[in-house]
N, C-alpha and C positions, 0 to 999 in steps of 0.2 A: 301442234298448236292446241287442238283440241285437249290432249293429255295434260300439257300445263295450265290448260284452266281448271283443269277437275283437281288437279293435283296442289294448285292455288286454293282451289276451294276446300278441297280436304284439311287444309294447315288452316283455313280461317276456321272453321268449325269444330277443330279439336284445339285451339285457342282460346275459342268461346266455351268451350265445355270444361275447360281447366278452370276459366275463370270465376266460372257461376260454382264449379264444385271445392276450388281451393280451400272454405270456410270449414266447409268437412272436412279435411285431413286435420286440418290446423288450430284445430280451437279447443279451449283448457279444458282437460277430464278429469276423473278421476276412477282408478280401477284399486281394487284390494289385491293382497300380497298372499296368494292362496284364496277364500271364500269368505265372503259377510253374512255369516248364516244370521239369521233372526233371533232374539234372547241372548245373542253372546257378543264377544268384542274380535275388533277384527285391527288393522294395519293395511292403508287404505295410502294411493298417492298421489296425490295432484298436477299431473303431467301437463306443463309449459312450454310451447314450443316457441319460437319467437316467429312472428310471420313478416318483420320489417326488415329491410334490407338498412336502412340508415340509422336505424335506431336499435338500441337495448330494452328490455324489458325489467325494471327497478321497482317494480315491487306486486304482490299479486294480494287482493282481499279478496278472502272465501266466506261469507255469510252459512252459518250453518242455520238446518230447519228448524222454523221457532214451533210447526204442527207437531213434529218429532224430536223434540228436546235429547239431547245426549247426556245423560250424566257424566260422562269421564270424556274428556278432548286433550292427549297430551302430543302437541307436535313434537318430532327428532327434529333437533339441532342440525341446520343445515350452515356449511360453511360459505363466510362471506354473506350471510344476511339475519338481519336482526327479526326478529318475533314478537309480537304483539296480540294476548290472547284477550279478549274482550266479553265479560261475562253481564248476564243481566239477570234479573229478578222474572221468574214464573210465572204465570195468570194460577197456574196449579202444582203445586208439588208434587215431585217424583218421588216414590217411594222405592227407594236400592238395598235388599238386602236389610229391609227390617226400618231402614232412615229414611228419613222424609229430605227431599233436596229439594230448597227453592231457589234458586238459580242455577244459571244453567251457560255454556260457551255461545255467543251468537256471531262471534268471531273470530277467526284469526286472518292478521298481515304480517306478511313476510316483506321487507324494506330490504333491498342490495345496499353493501356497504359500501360497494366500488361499481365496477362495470354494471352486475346484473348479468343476465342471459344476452349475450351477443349472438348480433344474425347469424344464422344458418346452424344454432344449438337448441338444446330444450335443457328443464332442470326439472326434476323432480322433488317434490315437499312433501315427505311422509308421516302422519298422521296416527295417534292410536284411539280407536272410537270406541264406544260401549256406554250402555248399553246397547243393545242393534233393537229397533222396535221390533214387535212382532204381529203388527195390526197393519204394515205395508208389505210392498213389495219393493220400495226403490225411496230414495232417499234426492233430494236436490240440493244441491248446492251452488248457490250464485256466488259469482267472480266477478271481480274485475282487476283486470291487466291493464297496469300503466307504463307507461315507456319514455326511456332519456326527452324524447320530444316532445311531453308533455299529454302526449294523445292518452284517451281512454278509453280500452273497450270493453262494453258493456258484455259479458257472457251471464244472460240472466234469462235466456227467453225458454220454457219449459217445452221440451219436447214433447207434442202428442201423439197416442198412439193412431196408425190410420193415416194418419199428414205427413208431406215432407220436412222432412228435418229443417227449422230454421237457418238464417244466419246466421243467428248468436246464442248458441245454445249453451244450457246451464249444464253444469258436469254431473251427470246420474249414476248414482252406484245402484246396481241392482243386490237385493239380498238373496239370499237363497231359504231352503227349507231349514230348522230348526237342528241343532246336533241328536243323532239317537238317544244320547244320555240328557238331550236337553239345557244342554249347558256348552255351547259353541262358546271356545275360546281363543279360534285364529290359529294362524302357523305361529307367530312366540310363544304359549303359552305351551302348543302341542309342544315345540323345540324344550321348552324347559321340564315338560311332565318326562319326555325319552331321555331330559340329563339326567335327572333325576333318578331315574329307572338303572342308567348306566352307572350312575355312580353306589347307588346300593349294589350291584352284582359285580364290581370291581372291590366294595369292600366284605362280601360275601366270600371271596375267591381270595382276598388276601388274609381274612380271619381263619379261613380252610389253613392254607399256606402253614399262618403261624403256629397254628394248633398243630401241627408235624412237624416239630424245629428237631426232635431227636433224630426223625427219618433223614431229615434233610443233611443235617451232621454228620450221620453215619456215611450217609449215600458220597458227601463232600471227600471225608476222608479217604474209604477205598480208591476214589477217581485220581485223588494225588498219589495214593499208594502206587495206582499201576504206572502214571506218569513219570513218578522219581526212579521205576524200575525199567524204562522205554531209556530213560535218557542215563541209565546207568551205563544199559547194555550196546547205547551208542557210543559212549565213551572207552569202553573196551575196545569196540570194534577200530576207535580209531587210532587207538593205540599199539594197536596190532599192524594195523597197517600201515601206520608211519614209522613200524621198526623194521619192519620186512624192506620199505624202501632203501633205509638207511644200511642195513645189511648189502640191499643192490648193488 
């Protein structure tokens, strides 16, 4: 008797500890694809989980930071929902590369065209960001997730450091330290500097190639030579031995 009250008690207080901690597993982030060094650009994604069991989730608004303005916000085309990128006017202009930018992304919504995220799935929505500041350490971004049922929730509330993690916390990228060259440009840009690299030493190896076409000619022709002399001396062979039978 005893044992099934403790054992009673045990399931109410790991019910209770699920309940109070569910917010944590579940609530909209955002992580980059490889590292967000500082001074360069990065591919970042904004992972949606659905936490409703009756409802879908149809559309996510991400507020980007208006203290750290982004000069470039181009979301990837996600299938099955439409995009809507929302720019406004600067207090100050950014200077990119020699140009003054005065406005700047302060939003994008993503709208589901049909379902949206159904329970017990998540969606990801990837994003390419840059400039990356280099006068923080982390970046916020407030959300809000709505769902078939009309419900809203708020993911806006700024994590401190020190305190327990709210209930509705806003999605933080953290950046990293600056590239050695000083010019971080993400896993795409690295992907394109190594094709790039591949494709010059592919046509390095094929201009070698061409500049030897006599070598290659010569070398072609004795390889047939010995061949047509393989399959001469097979053709004897079997003609000798299909007269030897016919003699049997």
């Amino acid at each position: 008797m005893k044992a099934s009250r403790i054992a009673a008690a045990g399931a109410v207080a790991g019910a209770a500890v699920l309940a109070v901690s569910s917010p944590c597993f579940a609530h909209v982030s955002v992580q980059p694809e490889g590292e967000a060094a500082k001074g360069g650009y990065a591919v970042v994604g904004f992972k949606v989980p659905n936490e409703r069991d009756d409802a879908s989730t149809t559309k996510l608004e991400v507020t980007f930071p208006s203290d750290h303005p982004l000069s470039s916000v181009l979301p990837q085309p996600v299938e099955g929902w439409d995009i809507k990128v929302t720019k406004s006017r600067l207090a100050e202009p950014l200077e990119v590369h020699g140009k003054k930018i005065d406005e700047a992304v302060t939003k994008v919504t993503w709208t589901a065209k049909g379902e949206g995220i159904k329970p017990g799935f998540f969606q990801k929505f990837p994003v390419s960001v840059g400039t990356l500041p280099e006068n923080t350490d982390q970046l916020v971004f407030k959300a809000l997730q709505t769902y078939s049922s009309k419900e809203v929730v708020r993911w806006i509330e700024v994590p401190q450091e020190g305190q327990d993690e709210p209930d509705n916390p806003a999605p933080v990228l953290a950046l990293t330290a600056p590239a050695e060259d000083g010019h971080g440009h993400g896993a795409a840009a690295d992907d394109d500097d190594k094709a790039s690299d591949d494709a010059e030493k592919a046509s390095a190896e094929t201009s070698a190639a061409s500049g030897d076409d006599s070598g290659g000619t010569d070398t072609t022709a004795r390889v047939l030579g010995v061949v047509g002399i393989v399959v001469g001396a097979a053709g004897v062979a079997y003609g000798v031995l299909a007269g030897r039978r016919r003699t049997a």
